[in-house]
matplotlib code that plots the C-alpha trace (Angstrom):
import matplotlib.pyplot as plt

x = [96.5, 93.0, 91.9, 92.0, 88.5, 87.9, 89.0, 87.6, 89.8, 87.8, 89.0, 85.9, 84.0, 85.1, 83.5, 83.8, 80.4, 77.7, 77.5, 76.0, 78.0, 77.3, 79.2, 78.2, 80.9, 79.9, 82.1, 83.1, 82.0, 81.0, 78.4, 78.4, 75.7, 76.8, 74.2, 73.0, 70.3, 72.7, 72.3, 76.3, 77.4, 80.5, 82.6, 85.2, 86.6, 86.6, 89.2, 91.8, 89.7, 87.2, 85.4, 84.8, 83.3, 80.7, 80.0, 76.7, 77.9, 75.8, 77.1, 75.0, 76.6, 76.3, 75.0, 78.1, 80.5, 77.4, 77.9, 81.6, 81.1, 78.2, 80.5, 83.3, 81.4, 79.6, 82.9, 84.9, 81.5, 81.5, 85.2, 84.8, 88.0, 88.2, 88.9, 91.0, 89.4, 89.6, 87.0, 86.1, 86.4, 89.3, 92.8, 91.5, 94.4, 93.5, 91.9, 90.5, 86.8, 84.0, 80.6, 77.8, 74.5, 74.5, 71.0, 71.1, 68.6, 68.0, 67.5, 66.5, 67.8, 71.7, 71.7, 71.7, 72.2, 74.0, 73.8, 76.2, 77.6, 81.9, 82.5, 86.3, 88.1, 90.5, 93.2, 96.2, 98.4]
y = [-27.9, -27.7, -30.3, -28.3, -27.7, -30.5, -30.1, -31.8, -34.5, -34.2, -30.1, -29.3, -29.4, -26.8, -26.9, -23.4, -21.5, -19.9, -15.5, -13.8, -15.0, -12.7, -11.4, -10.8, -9.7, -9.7, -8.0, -9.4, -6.9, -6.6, -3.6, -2.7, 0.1, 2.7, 3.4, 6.5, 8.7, 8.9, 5.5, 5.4, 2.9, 1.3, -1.1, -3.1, -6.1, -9.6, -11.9, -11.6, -11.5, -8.7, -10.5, -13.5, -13.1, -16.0, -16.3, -17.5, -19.7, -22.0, -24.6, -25.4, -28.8, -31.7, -34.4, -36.5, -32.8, -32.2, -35.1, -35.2, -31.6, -32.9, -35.9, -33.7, -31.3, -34.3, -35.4, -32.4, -31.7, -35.1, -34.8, -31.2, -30.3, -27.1, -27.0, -24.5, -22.0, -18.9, -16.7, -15.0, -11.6, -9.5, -10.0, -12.5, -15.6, -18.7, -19.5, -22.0, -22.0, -24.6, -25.1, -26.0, -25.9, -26.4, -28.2, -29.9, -30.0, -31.6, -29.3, -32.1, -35.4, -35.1, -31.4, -30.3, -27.4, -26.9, -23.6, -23.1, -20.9, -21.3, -19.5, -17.9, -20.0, -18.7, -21.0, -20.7, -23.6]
z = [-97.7, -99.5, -102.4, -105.4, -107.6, -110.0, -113.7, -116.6, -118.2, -121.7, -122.6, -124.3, -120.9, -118.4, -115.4, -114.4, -113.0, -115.5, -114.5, -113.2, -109.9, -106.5, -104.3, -100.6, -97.8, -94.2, -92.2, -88.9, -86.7, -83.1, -82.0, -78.4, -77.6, -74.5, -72.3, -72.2, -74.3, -77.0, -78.1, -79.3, -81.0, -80.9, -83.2, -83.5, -85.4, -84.3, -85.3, -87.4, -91.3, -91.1, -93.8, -95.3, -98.8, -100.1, -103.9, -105.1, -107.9, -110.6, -113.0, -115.8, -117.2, -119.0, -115.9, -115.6, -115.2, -112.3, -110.9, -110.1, -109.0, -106.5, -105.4, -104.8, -102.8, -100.7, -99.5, -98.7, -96.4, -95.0, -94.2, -93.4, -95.6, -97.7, -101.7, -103.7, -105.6, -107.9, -107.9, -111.0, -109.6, -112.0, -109.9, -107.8, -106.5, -105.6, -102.1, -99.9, -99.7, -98.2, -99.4, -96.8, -99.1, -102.8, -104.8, -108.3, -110.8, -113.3, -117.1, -119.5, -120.3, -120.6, -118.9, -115.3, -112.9, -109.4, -107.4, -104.7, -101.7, -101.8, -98.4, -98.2, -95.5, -93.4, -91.4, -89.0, -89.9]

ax = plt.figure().add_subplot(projection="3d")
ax.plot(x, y, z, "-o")
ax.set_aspect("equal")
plt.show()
């Protein structure tokens, strides 16, 4: 079971990402090449997910909403757990996702940004 996404306790501050938010799906393919002077090509999945879509994300917050967002991400990577999440895309359901590289700056005195990668995580529990 994944720790959900943190939520704001004060309901003017939502700590959802700023768009535009990309997109990128890798699928989890394997190329063999056939000898011969054909040069085939052949493919075939590995695993059971053929992809695993990562979303470019960026919150642009007061510093305090940054900074439990950059706690919570340092310790779901130290204890290498997932968190849920909902992606933004229409019809989209909640998944688990893990976040490996993410940077904060700082905007002006009370403001800050932090860019992320939330990588989809698949598990066989």
């Amino acid at each position: 079971m994944a720790i959900p996404f943190p939520v704001s306790a004060d309901p003017c501050v939502v700590y959802d990402p700023v768009f535009p938010i990309t997109k990128r799906v890798t699928p989890n393919l394997a190329r063999t090449f056939l000898p011969g002077p054909a040069g085939i090509e052949r493919r075939f999945r590995v695993g059971p997910n053929q992809t695993s879509p990562e979303y470019d994300v960026k919150f642009f917050l007061p510093s305090a909403a940054i900074n439990i967002i950059d706690a919570f991400l340092a310790e779901r990577a130290r204890l290498g757990e997932r968190f849920d999440w909902t992606p933004p895309d229409p019809g989209a359901v909640v998944g688990e996702f893990f976040c490996q590289e993410w940077s904060k700056t700082l905007t002006s005195h009370n403001m800050s940004e932090l860019s992320a990668t939330f990588t989809r995580s698949f598990t066989f529990e």
